[in-house]
C-alpha positions in Angstrom: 80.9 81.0 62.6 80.6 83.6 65.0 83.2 86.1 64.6 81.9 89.5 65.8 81.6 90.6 69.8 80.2 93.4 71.2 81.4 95.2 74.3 80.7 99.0 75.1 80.3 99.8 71.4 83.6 97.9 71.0 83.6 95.6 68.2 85.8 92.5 68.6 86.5 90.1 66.0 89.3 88.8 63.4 89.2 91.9 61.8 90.1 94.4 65.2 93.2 94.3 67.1 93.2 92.1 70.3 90.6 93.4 73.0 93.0 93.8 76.1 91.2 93.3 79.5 93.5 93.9 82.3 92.0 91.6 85.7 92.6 92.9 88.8 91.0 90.5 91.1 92.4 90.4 94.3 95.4 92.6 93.5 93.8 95.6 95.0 95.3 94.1 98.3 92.0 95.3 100.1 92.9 99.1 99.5 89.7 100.4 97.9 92.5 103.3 96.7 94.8 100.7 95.3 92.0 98.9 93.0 90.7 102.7 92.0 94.7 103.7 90.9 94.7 99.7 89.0 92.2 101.1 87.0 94.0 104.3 86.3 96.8 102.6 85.6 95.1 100.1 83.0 93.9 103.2 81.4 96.9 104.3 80.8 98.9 101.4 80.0 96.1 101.2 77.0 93.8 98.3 77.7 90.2 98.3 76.5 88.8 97.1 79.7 89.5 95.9 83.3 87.5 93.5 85.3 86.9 92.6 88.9 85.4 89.6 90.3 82.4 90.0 92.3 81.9 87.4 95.5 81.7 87.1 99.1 83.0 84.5 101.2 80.0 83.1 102.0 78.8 83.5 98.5 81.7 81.1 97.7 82.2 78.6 100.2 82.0 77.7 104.1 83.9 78.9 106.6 84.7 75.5 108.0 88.7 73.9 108.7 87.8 70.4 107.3 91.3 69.2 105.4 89.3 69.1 102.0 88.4 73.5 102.8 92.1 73.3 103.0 94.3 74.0 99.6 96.8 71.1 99.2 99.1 72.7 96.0 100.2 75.4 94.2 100.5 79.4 94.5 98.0 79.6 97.5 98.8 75.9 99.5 98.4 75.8 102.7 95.3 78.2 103.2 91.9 77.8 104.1 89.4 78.7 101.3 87.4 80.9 103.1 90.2 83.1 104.7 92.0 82.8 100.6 88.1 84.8 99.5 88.2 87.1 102.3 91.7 88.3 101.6 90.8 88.1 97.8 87.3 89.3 97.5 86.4 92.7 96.2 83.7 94.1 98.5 80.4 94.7 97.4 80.5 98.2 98.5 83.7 98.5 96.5 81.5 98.2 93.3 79.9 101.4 92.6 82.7 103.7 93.0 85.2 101.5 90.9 82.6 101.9 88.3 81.9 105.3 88.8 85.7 105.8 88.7 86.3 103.7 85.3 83.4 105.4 83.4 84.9 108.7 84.8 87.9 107.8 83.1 87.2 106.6 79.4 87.7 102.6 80.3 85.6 99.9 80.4 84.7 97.9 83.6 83.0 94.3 84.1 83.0 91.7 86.1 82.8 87.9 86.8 79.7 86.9 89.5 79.4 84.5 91.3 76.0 84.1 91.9 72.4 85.6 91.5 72.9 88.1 93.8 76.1 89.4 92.3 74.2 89.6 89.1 71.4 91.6 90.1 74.3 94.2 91.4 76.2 94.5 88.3 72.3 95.1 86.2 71.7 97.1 88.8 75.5 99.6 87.9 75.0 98.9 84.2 77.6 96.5 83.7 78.1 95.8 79.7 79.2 92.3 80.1 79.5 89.4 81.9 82.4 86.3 82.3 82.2 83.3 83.8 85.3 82.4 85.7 86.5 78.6 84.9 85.7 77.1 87.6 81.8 78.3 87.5 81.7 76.5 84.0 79.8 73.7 85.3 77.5 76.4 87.2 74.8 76.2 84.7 72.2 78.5 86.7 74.9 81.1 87.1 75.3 81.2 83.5 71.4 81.1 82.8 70.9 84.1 84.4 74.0 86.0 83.0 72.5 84.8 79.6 69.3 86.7 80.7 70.6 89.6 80.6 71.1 90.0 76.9 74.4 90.9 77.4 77.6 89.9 75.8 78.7 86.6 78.1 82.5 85.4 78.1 83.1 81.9 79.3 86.3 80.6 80.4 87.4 76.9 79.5 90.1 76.1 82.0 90.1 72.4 83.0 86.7 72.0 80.9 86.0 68.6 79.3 84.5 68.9 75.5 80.8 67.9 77.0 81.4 70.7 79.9 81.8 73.5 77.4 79.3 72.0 75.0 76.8 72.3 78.2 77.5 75.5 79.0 77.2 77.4 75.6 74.0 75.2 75.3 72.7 76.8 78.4 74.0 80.3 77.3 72.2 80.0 73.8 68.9 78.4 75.4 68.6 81.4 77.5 69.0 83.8 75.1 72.6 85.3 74.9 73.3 85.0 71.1 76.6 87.1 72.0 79.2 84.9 73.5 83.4 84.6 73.5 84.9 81.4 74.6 88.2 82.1 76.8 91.0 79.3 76.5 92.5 79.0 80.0 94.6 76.4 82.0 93.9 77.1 85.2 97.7 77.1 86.9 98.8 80.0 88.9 100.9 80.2 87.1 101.1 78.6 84.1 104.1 76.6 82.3 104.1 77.6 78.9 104.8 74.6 77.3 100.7 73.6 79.1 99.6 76.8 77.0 98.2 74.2 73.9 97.2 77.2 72.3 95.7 75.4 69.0 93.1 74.9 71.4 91.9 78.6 70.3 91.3 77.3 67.0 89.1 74.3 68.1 86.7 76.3 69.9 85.9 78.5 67.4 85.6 75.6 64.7 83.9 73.6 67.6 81.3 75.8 69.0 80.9 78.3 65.9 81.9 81.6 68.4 84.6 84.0 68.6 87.5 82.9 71.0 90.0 84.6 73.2 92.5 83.8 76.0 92.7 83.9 79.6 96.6 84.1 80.2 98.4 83.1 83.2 101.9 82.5 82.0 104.6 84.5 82.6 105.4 87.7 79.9 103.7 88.4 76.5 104.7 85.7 74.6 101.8 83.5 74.9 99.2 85.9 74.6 101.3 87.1 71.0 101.0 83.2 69.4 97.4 83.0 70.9 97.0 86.4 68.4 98.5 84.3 65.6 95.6 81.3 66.0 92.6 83.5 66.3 92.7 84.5 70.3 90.8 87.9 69.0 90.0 89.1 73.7 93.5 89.1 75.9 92.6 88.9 79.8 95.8 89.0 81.9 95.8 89.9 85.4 97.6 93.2 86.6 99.3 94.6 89.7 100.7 97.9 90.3 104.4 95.6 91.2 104.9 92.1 92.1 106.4 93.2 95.9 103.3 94.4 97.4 102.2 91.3 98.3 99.4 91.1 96.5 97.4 87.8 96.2 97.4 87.5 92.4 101.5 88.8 91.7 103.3 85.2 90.4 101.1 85.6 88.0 100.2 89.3 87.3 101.5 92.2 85.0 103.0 95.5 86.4 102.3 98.6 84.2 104.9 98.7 81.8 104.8 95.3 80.8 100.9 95.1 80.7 102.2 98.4 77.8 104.4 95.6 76.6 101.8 92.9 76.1 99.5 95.4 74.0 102.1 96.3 71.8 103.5 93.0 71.5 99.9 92.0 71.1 99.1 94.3 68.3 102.2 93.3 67.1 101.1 90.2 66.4 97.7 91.1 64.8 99.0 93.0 61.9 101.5 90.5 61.5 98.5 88.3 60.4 97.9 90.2 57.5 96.0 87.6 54.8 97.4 85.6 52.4 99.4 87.1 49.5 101.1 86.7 46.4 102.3 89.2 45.3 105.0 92.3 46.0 104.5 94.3 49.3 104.7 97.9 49.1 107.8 97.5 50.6 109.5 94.9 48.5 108.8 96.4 45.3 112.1 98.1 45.7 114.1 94.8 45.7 112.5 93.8 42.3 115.5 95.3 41.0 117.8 92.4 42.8 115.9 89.8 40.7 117.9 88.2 38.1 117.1 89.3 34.4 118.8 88.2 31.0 122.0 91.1 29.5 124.6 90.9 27.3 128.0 90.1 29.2 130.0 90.6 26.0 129.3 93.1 22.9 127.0 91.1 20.2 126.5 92.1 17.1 123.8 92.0 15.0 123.4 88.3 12.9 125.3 87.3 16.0 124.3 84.0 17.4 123.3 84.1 20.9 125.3 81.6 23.0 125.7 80.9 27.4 129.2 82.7 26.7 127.8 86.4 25.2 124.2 86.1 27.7 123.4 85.7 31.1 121.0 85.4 33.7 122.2 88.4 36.2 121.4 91.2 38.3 119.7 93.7 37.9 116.1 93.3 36.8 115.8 95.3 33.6 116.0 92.5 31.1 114.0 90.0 30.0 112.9 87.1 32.3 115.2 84.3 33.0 112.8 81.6 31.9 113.2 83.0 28.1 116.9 81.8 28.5 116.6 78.6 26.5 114.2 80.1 24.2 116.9 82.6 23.3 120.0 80.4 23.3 120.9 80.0 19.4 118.7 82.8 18.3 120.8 85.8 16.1 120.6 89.0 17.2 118.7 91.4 15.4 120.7 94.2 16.0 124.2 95.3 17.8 123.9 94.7 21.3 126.7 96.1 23.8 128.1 94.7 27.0 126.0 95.3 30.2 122.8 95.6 28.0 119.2 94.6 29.4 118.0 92.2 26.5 114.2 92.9 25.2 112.8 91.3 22.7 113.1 94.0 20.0 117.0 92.5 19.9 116.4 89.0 18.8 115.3 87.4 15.7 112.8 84.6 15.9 111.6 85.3 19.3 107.8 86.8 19.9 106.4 89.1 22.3 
């Protein structure tokens, strides 16, 4: 399987701690100032990366007031799709100083196109990696020419059928990208947790042989933690700088401390992993001594037979092993033994090393 991904000189696979990308989509509120201080702040906070979406309007839809250009449901019902992109979109001019900014700064930036055009901008500002947002899944020229690039592609699953995802890794490989991440997503703003079906994580990988992450739009840290525990090895959760600004993106959105949160509770999570073992930690080799081991609970002495009323199985560990205790019953001992004595087997006739 595919296990190792490559962003920025970042490797991320099992064997790294969760790559944190902190989505700020149309939280910047339309403030060029505000989306420069998200990316400060997702500095800071101690993600890996951030990422922006990059669309117009018009590269997106129609401005047209049809009922079916009209959302029906859920965060955003009610609103038209093309005045939802306007007040969502971050402008192409936008693009070169919020990259300028995040390479000033020490933090990785990407971004999710949209189409061709959006491509040819992010080559153009040396953009290190490219997502395709869920709903661009069945997009298969958008992904072609992302695939192109030779760059690192990340492809979100959210309401993707088996043959969906199949075709779009398909495309991916057939046009070259050989480094690719799978993103489980539902695609609910935001999302109940008990819809998170995060064993899905482990599918994909075993599925379509590639490392796997998650897109997260539940509430809090604790699904992107268990999606650590299956395998998720890329966290993308969106971020605001607070949830009463009125940004577009807020029900479902972290502020700065608990995007903090998330990567602790993240990393957390990770070393938790550990691999299997059988054996003492480093820290529980100090409670070996609360094991049970075999002692004298009366004097014996020595022709002595040993019986269940002069031996026991007790703590601490110093004596012999508890599973010598029938071996030993009826044995004599071999020399005086006193009460509270760890028995060895220098003290027992009859009985071998």
């Amino acid at each position: 399987m595919e296990h190792s991904f490559n962003i920025n000189g970042r490797i991320i696979s099992p064997d790294q701690p969760p790559y944190i990308v902190a989505e700020i989509s149309g939280n910047h509120g339309g403030e060029l100032t505000r989306a420069i201080k998200l990316i400060s702040e997702a500095k800071s906070a101690g993600a890996d990366a951030v990422k922006i979406q990059s669309y117009t309007p018009d590269s997106i839809t129609i401005d047209h007031d049809g009922p079916e250009f009209i959302l029906e449901d859920g965060l955003w019902r009610g609103q038209k799709l093309y005045d939802l992109y306007q007040k969502a979109h971050t402008p192409i001019e936008w693009h070169k100083p919020l990259f300028e900014h995040a390479n000033k700064i020490g933090i990785t930036i990407f971004s999710s196109p949209f189409d061709q055009d959006a491509v040819k901008l992010l080559e153009e500002l040396g953009a290190p990696a490219y997502k395709i947002a869920s709903p661009e899944i069945v997009e298969i020229n958008l992904i072609e020419t992302c695939a192109t690039t030779g760059k690192p592609i990340i492809i979100s699953t959210g309401m993707a059928s088996v043959e969906e995802i199949e075709n779009a890794v398909s495309a991916a490989r057939d046009a070259g990208a050989t480094n690719i991440l799978l993103l489980h997503c539902i695609s609910a703003y935001p999302t109940p947790i008990e819809e998170s079906n995060l064993t899905t994580i482990r599918d994909l990988s075993e599925r379509y042989r590639t490392s796997v992450g998650l897109s997260d739009h539940t509430s809090g840290s604790l699904a992107a933690s268990l999606a650590v525990a299956q395998g998720a090895v890329l966290i993308e959760k969106h971020f605001t700088l607070s949830r009463h600004n009125g940004a577009i993106d807020n029900a479902f959105s972290l502020e700065p401390n608990e995007l903090k949160q998330l990567i602790k509770d993240t990393n957390t999570a990770y070393f938790a992993m550990g691999e299997p073992t059988y054996r003492p930690t480093k820290s529980e080799k100090s409670t070996l001594i609360l094991r049970r081991s075999l002692y004298a609970v009366s004097d014996i002495k020595v022709g002595d037979t040993l019986t269940s009323g002069n031996i026991r199985s007790i703590r601490p560990n110093l004596g012999l092993s508890p599973k010598f205790y029938k071996d030993i019953l009826g044995k004599s001992a071999a020399k005086n033994i006193k009460r509270g004595q760890p028995l060895d087997f220098s003290m027992i006739d009859g009985l071998e090393d």
